[in-house]
C-alpha positions, 0 to 999 in steps of 0.5 A: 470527508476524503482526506488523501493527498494522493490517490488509491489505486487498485493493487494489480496483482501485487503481493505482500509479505510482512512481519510484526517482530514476532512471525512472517505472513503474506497476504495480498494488496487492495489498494495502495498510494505513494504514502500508504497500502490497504493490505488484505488476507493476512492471518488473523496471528499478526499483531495488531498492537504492533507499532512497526511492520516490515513490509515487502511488496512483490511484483510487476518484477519488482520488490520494496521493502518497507516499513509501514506503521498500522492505522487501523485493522478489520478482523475476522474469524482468520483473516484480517485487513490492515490499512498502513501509512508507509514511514520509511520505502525506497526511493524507486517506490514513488516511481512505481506508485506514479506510474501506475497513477491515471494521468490527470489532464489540464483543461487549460492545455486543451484551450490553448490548442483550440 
């Protein structure tokens, strides 16, 4: 069962760069929501074990830089995938997440209008 408090949006085009303590790689986004990133194409190097990533996410003419504990890894051969809950991002973080956010829209405001 889906226990998400706020919805996944597809990335849009938004890179990522991260560390473990030990090397730098980049990769790209899935998916992403204000308290966590779906993170796609990293080198199959980075550690798994790690308990802190950096994370830097680039684009729309913005960057945040993060930190992001891992929650789980699908690896392959060379690249991996990993799901990460966001610990600590800027304040301009939530912002941007709710702005890419659909809009929901109340019934009851439709009623009243009728």
């Amino acid at each position: 069962m889906e226990k998400r408090r706020h919805p996944r949006i597809d990335s849009l085009g938004l890179a990522i760069d991260v560390s473990d303590g030990l090397g730098f790689f980049s990769g790209s986004i899935n998916n992403l929501s204000r308290f966590g990133l779906c993170m796609n194409d990293l080198p199959a190097k980075l550690d798994q074990k790690a308990k802190r990533l950096s994370i830097v996410v680039s684009g729309h003419g913005k960057n945040f830089k993060m930190v992001g504990r891992p929650r789980w890894t699908e690896a392959g051969k060379y690249k991996k995938n990993v799901g990460v809950e966001i610990v600590n991002a800027p304040w301009g973080w939530t912002e941007f997440v709710m702005s890419m956010e659909p809009k929901e829209t109340d019934p009851w405001a439709a009623e009243i209008h009728m």
